[in-house]
C-alpha positions in Angstrom: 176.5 76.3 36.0 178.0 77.9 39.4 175.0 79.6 40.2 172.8 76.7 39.8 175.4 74.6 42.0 175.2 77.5 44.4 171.1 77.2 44.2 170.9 73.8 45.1 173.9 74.0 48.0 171.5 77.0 49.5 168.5 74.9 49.3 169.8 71.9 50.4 171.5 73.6 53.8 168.6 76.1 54.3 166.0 73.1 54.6 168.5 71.0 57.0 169.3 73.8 58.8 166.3 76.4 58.5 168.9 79.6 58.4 167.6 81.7 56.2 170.6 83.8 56.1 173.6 81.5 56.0 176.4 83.3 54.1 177.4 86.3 56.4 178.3 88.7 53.2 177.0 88.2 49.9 179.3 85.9 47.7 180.5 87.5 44.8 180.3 85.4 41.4 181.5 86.0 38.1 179.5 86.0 34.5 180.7 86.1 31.5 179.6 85.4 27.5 180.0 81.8 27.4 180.4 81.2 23.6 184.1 81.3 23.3 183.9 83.1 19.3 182.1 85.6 17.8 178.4 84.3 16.9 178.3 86.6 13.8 181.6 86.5 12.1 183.3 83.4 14.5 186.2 85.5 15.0 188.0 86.1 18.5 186.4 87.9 21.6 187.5 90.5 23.4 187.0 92.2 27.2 184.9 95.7 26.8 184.4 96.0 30.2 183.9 94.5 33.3 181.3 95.5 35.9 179.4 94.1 40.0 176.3 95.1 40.9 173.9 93.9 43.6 171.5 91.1 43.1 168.9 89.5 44.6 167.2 86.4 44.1 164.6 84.1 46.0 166.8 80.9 45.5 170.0 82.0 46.1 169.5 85.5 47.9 171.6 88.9 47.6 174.7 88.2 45.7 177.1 90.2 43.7 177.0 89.5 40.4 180.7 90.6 38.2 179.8 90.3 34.9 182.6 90.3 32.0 180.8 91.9 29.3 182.7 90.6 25.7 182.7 92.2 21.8 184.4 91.5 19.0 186.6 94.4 17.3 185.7 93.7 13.6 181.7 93.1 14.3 179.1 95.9 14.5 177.5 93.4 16.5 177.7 95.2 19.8 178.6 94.3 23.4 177.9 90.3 24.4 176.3 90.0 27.8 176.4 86.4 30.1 172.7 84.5 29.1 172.9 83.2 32.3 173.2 86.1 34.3 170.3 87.5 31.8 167.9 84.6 33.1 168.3 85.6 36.8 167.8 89.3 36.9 166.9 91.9 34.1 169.4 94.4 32.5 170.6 96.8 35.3 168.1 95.1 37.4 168.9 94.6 41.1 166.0 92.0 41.8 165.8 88.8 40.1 162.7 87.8 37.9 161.7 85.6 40.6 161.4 88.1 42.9 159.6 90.4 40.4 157.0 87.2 40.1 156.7 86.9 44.0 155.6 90.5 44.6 153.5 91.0 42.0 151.8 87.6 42.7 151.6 88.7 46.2 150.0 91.9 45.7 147.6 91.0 42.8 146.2 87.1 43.5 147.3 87.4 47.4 146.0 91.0 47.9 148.8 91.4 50.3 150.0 95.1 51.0 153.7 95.9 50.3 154.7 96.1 53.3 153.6 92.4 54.2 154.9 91.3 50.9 158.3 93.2 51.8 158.6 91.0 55.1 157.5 88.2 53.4 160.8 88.7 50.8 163.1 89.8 53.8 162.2 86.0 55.2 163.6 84.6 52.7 166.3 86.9 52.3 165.7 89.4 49.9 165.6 92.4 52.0 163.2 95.2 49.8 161.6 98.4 50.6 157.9 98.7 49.8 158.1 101.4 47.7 160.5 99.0 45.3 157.8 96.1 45.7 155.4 98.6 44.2 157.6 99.4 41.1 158.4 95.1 41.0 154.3 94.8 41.1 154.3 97.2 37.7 157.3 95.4 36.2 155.1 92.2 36.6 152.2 93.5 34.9 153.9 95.1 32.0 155.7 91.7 31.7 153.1 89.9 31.9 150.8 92.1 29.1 153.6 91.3 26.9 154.0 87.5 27.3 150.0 88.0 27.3 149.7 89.1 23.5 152.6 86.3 22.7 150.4 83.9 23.5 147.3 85.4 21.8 147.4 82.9 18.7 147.7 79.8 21.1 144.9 81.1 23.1 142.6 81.2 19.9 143.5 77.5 19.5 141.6 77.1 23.1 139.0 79.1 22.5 138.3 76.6 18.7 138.4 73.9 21.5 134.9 75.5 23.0 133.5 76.1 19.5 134.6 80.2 19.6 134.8 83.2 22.5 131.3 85.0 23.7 132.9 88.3 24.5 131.7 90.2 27.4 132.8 93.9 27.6 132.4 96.7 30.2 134.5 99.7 31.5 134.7 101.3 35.1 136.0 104.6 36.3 135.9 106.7 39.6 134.5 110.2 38.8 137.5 112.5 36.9 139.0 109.3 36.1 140.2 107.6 33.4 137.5 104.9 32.1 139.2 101.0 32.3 137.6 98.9 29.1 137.8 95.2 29.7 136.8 92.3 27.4 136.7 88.8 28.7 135.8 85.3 27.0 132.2 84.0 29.0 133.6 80.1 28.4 136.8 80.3 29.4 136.6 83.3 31.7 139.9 84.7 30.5 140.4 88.4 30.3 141.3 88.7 27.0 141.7 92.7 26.8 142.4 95.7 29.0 142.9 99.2 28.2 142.6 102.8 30.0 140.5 105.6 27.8 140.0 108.7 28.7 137.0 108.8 26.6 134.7 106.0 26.2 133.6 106.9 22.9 132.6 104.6 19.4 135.5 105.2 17.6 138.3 104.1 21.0 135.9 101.3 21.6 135.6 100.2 18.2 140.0 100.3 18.2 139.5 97.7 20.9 137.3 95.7 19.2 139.3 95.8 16.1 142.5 95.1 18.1 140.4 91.7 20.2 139.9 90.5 16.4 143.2 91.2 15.6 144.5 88.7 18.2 141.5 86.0 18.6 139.5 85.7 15.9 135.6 87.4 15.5 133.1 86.6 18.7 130.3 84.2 18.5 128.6 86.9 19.8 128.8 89.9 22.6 127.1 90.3 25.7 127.1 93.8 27.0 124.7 96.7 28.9 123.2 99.4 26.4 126.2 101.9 26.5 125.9 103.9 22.9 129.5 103.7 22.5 129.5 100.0 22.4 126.3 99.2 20.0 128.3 102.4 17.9 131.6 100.2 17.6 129.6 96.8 17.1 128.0 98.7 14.3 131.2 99.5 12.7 133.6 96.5 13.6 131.3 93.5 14.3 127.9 94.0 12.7 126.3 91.4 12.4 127.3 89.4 15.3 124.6 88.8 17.9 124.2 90.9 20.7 123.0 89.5 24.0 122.0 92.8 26.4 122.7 92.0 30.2 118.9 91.7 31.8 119.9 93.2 34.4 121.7 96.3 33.7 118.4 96.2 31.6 116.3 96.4 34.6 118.2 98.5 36.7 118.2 101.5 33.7 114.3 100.7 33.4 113.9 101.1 36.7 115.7 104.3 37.0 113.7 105.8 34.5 110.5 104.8 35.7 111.1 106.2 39.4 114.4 107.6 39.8 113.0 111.4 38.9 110.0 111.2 41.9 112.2 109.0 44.5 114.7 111.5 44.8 112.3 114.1 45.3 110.9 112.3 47.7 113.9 111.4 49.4 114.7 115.3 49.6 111.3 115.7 51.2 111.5 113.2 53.6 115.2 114.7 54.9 113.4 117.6 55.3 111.8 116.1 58.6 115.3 115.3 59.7 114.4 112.0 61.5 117.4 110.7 61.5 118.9 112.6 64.7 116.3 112.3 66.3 115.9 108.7 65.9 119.2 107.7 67.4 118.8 110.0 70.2 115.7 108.4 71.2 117.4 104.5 70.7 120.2 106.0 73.2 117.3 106.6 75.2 115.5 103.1 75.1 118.6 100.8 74.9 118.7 100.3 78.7 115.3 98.8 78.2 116.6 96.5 75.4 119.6 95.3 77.7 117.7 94.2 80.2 114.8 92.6 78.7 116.8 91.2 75.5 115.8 87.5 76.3 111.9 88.1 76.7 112.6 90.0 73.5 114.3 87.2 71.6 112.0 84.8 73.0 109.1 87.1 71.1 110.8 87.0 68.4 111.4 83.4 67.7 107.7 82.6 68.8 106.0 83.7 66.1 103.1 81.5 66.1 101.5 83.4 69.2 102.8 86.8 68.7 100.5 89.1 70.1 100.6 87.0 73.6 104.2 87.0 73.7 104.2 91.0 73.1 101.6 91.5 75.4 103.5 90.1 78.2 106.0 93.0 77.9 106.3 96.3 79.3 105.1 99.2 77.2 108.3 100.7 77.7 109.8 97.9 76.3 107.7 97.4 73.3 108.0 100.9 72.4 112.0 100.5 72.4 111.8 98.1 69.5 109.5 100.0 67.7 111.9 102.5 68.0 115.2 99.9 67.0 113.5 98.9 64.3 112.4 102.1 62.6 116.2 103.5 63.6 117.4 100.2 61.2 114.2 100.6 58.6 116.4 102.9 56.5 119.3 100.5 55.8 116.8 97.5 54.7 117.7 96.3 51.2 118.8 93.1 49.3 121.9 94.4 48.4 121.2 95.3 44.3 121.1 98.7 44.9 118.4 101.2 43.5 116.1 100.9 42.0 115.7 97.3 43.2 116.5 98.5 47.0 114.0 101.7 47.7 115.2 102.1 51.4 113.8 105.7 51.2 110.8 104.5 50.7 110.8 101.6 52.9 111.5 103.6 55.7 108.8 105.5 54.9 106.0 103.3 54.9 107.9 101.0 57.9 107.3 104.5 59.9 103.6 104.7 58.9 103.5 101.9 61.0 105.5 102.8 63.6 103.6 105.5 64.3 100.2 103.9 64.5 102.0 101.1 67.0 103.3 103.8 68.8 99.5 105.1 69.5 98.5 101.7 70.6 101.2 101.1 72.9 100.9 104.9 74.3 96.8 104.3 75.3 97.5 101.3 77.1 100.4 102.6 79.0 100.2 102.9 83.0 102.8 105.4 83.2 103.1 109.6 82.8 106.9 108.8 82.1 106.1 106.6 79.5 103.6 108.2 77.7 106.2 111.1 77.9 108.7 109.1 75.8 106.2 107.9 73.4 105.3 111.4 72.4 109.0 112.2 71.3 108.8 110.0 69.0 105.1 110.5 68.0 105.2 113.6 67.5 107.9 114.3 64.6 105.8 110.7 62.8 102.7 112.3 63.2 104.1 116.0 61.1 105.1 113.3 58.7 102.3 111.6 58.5 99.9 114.7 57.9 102.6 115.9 55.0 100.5 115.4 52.1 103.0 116.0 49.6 105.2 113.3 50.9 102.1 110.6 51.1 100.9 111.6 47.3 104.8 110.9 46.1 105.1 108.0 48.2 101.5 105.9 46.8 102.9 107.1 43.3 106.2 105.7 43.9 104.6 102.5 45.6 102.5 101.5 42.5 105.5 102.4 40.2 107.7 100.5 42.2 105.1 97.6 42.1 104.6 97.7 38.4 108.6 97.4 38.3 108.8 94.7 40.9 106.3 93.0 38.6 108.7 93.3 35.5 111.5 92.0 37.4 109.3 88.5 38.0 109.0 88.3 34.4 112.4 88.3 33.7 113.4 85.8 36.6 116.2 88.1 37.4 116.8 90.0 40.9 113.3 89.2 42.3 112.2 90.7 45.4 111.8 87.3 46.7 115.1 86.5 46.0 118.3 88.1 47.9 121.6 86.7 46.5 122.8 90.6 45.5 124.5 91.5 42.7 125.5 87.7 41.9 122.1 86.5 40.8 122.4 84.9 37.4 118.9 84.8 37.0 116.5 81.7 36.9 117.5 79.1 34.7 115.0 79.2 32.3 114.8 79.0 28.6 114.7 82.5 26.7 111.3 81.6 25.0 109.6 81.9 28.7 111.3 84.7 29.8 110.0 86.5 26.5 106.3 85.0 26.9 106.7 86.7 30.6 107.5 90.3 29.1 104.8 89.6 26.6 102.0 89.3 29.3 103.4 92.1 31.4 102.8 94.3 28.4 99.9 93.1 27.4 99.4 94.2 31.3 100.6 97.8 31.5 101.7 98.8 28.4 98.8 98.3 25.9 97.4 101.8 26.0 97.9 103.9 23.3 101.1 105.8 23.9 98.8 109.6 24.2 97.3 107.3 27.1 100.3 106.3 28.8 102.1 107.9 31.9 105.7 109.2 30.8 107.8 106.7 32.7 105.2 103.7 31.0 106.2 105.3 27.7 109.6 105.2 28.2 109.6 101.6 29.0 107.8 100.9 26.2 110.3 102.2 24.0 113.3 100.3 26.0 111.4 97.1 25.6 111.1 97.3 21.9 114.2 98.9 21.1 116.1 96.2 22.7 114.0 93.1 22.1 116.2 91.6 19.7 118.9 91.6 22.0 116.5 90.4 24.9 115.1 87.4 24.0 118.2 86.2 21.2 118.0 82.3 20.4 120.9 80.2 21.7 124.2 79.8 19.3 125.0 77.1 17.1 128.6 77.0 17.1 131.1 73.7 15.7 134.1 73.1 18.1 137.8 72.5 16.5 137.2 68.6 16.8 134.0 68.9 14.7 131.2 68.4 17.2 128.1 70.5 17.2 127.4 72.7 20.5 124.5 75.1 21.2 125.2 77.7 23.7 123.0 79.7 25.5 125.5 82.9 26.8 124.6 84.3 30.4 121.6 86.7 30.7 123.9 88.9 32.8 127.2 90.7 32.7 128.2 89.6 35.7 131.6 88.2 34.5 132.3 91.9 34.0 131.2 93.0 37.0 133.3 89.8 39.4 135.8 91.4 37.6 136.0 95.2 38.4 134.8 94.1 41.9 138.0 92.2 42.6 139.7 94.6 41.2 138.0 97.0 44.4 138.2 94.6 46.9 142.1 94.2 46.0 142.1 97.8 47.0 140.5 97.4 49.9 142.5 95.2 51.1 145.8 96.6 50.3 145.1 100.1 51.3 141.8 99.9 53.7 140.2 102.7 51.0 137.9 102.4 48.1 139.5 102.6 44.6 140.0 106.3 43.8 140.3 108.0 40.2 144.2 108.9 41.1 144.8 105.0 41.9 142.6 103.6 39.0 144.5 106.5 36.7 148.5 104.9 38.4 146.7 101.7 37.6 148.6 99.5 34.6 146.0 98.8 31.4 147.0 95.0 31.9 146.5 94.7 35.8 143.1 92.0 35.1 145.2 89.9 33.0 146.6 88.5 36.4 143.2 86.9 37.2 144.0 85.0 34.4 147.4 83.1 36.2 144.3 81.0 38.0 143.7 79.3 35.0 145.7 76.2 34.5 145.1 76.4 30.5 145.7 79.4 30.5 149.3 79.8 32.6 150.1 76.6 30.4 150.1 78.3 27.5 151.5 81.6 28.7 154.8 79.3 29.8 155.2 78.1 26.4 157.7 75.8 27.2 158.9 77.3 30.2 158.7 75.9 33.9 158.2 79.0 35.4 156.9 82.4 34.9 160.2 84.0 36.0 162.4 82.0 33.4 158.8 82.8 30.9 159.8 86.8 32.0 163.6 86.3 30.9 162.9 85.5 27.9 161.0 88.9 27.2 163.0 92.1 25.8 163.1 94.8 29.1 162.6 97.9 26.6 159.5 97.1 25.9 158.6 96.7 29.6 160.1 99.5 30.3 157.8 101.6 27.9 155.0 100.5 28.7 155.3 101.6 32.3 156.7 105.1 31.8 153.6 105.7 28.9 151.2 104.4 31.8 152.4 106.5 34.3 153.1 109.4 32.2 149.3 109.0 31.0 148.1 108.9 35.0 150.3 112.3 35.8 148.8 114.4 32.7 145.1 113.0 33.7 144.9 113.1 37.3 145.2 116.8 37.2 142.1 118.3 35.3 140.7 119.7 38.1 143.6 122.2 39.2 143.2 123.6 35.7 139.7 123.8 35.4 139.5 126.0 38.8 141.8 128.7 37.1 138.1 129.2 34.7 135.7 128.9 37.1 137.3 132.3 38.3 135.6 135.0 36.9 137.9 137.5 38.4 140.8 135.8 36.6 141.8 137.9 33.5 142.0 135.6 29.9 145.4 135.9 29.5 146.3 135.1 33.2 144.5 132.3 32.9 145.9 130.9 29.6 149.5 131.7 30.9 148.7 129.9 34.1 147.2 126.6 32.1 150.2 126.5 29.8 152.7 126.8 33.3 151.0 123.9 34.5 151.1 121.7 31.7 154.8 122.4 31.2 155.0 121.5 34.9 153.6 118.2 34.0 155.2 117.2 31.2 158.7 118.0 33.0 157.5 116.0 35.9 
């Protein structure tokens, strides 16, 4: 009762006043068990000990807590601790479960680093170093995995409300990291499981699959990419539920397998001419030209329906700069789906085919020596690639591959050339049955030959095409909702649930640290970090609460061992993983005798496991 007078005294003043800090030295207030008898045998109480320790909280601020700790002699009960003093801050805690609910909030929704979530706190009082919002940040995680698989059964109820779950899975790692396996409910868009493997193989995916059934029920039906460990642990757990493959991630393996092998060879070739230097040395050269004829060039630009008067009025020098800017830029030209839908390789090859015949235009109707002098730098490293034979014959292969691709793309009505929304695209909404008469055609198309007839990377397609069919072109699901009404659902053609996911989860990063998620940060990473996505789900927090008004006084109500666990085996997971590599030189020493080198593994894993 004190501290909640003391709570509302704070708030009342602090909002009159705006003081932040009003009480010039922490008050000191006492806890104690509040039942007056023994709960177990309703015999007397008796003082064990009495202890103060610092405490902060967001309401009241720091404070020091004295806490009367009571037991009774003839129960094995142990020692009774104040409940009230247990809803502000955790056992031994020095930072109330407010505060723990603030900075992890803060870091994981917010994307704030710790250091602006630490002033943030110290405004309101709660001064906090950033390493300790780091360790709150993990507290709130592992809190809220556990107050996450509480809810589990209530969550099922919601997902009956939509007729079932359409689980989506995926994983993502950084190269020597661990691999993190998600699972998240299409309707809804709740992550509904996360954990860390170092292996993604059937039998660890098919544990997660197993534990996702434990807690929610069996699927309607999974949507996934073609990952053999994941059609393995279907086979085993869920077979028999429908499978719905991600068009995409379709496409994009189809693709590499049609031109992945001859586009990086021809990338490798076409580094060979080392353009790139000399490209930006020459732009250096031209961009006083652009400067001061950027309005004449802007004006060209925009007037497109009388182009060849409006480039004719300029300079040659001046024309040949552009040429120049834009075959510097031709390189990074792309829709933003990444290869094998972009090809900028190969763009910039054939965007310099052209260059280089404008550039002999522009170079015989030139009145100037000194111009014609600057055309010929360039000229003269397009025209040796231009004559490489080598290069053209991969480039027209990879053209009419890449066309032939392009054209299989259209027929699924999914990241379309003509279309440039990136890595969101959902795909045309269309119905499955036209999608599949599209693929039928294209076959009918390019893939008719006998397979003795067909070009390798046509054969290989073939095979995709028929080996994942069934989970192509799947009819929607009938599915009855808990109130009894009929639904048909079609799920998503991609997994882009998945990836919105993972790409927060980098983009969170990002903007924490200003670097790209690395294997040591996704390996220090907690299993249940996604689940915070989930807090912007009003359902969702509602039944996470269960009863409670907020999350911190929804944390209270949580055992801290548990919490505590969890942490130290994630961590203790990151330090024995992040480390393969030191190991793994010792081999690749061939001067290193055997038993030096087993003697120097065994040191460091004993280092490790002390650490």
């Amino acid at each position: 009762m004190i501290v909640r007078v003391l709570r509302q005294f704070v708030a009342n003043v602090v909002e009159q006043l705006c003081i932040p800090n009003l009480l010039p030295r922490a008050p000191l207030i006492n806890f104690r068990y509040e039942a007056k008898a023994c709960p177990s045998c309703g015999g007397p109480l008796h003082v064990l000990k009495t202890a103060t320790r610092k405490v902060s909280t967001l309401h009241i601020g720091p404070l020091v807590a004295g806490e009367t700790v009571m037991h009774c002699r003839k129960c094995p009960a142990g020692p009774l601790h104040s409940g009230e003093l247990a809803k502000l801050v955790p056992p031994g805690g020095n930072f109330g479960y407010d505060v723990i609910v603030y900075a992890g909030r803060s870091m994981l929704l917010e994307h704030r680093t710790a250091e602006e979530t630490a002033a943030a706190l110290a405004a309101r009082n709660v001064k906090i170093a950033s390493r300790t919002v780091h360790e709150l940040a993990a507290r709130f995680v592992a809190y809220l995995g556990i107050a996450h698989l509480e809810a589990a059964p209530a969550v099922s109820e919601l997902f009956g409300l939509n007729g079932g779950y359409i689980l989506h899975l995926d994983s993502t790692s950084r190269k020597g990291s661990v691999k993190l396996l998600a699972g998240i409910d299409e309707l809804t868009g709740l992550v509904l499981l996360s954990v860390k493997l170092r292996r993604e193989t059937g039998d660890d995916v098919a544990q997660f699959l197993e534990r996702i059934v434990e807690l929610y029920g069996v699927p309607l039906a999974i949507s996934c990419d073609m990952a053999a460990a994941i059609r393995c642990a279907r086979l085993k757990v869920l077979r028999g539920i429908p499978v719905f493959i991600c068009h995409f991630h379709f496409l994009r393996d189809a693709g590499k397998d049609m031109i992945n092998s001859d586009y990086q060879l021809f990338r490798r070739l076409l580094d060979k001419h080392d353009l790139g230097d000399k490209l930006k040395r020459l732009q250096l050269t031209c961009q006083p030209h652009l400067t001061a004829h950027a309005d004449a060039i802007e004006q060209a630009l925009v007037k497109t329906a009388t182009p060849q008067q409006q480039w004719s009025n300029l300079p040659a020098e001046v024309q040949f700069a552009v040429l120049v800017s834009s075959a510097a830029a031709a390189e990074h030209h792309g829709d933003g789906l990444g290869f094998p839908f972009d090809r900028p390789k190969l763009h910039c090859y054939q965007h310099l085919m052209l260059v280089c015949s404008a550039a002999g235009v522009i170079r015989e109707h030139a009145d100037s020596g000194k111009t014609q002098q600057l055309i010929d730098r360039l000229l003269k490293p397009l025209t040796g690639l231009r004559d490489d034979a080598q290069l053209a014959a991969l480039a027209e292969r990879l053209r009419a591959n890449a066309e032939i691709f392009d054209e299989l793309r259209e027929a699924f009505r999914i990241a379309q050339p003509t279309v440039s929304i990136g890595l969101n695209d959902p795909g045309a909404p269309v119905e499955i049955s036209v999608i599949e008469q599209a693929v039928n055609s294209f076959q009918a198309k390019h893939l008719s030959a006998e397979d003795e007839q067909l070009p390798m990377e046509l054969l290989k397609l073939k095979e995709q095409i028929a080996r994942h069919r069934p989970g192509l072109f799947r009819d929607p699901i009938r599915t009855t909702t808990s109130d009894g009404h009929t639904r048909l659902i079609q799920p998503q053609r991609t997994n882009n649930a998945m990836e919105h996911l993972f790409r927060d989860i980098g983009r969170s990063e990002r903007r924490r640290t200003g670097l790209n998620l690395t294997a040591r940060r996704l390996n220090a990473m907690l299993p249940d970090t996604p689940l915070a996505c989930n807090l912007n789900n009003l359902d969702y927090k509602r039944i996470l609460l269960d009863g409670s008004d907020t999350l911190a006084q929804r944390f209270s109500r949580i055992d801290p061992q548990p919490v505590r666990d969890s942490i130290n085996e994630a961590r203790n997971d990151g330090k024995i993983f992040s480390k393969p590599r030191a190991m793994s030189k010792i081999l690749k020493d061939i001067t290193t005798p055997h038993r030096l080198a087993i003697a120097a593994i065994l040191r460091k894993i004993s280092q490790l496991q002390t650490a």
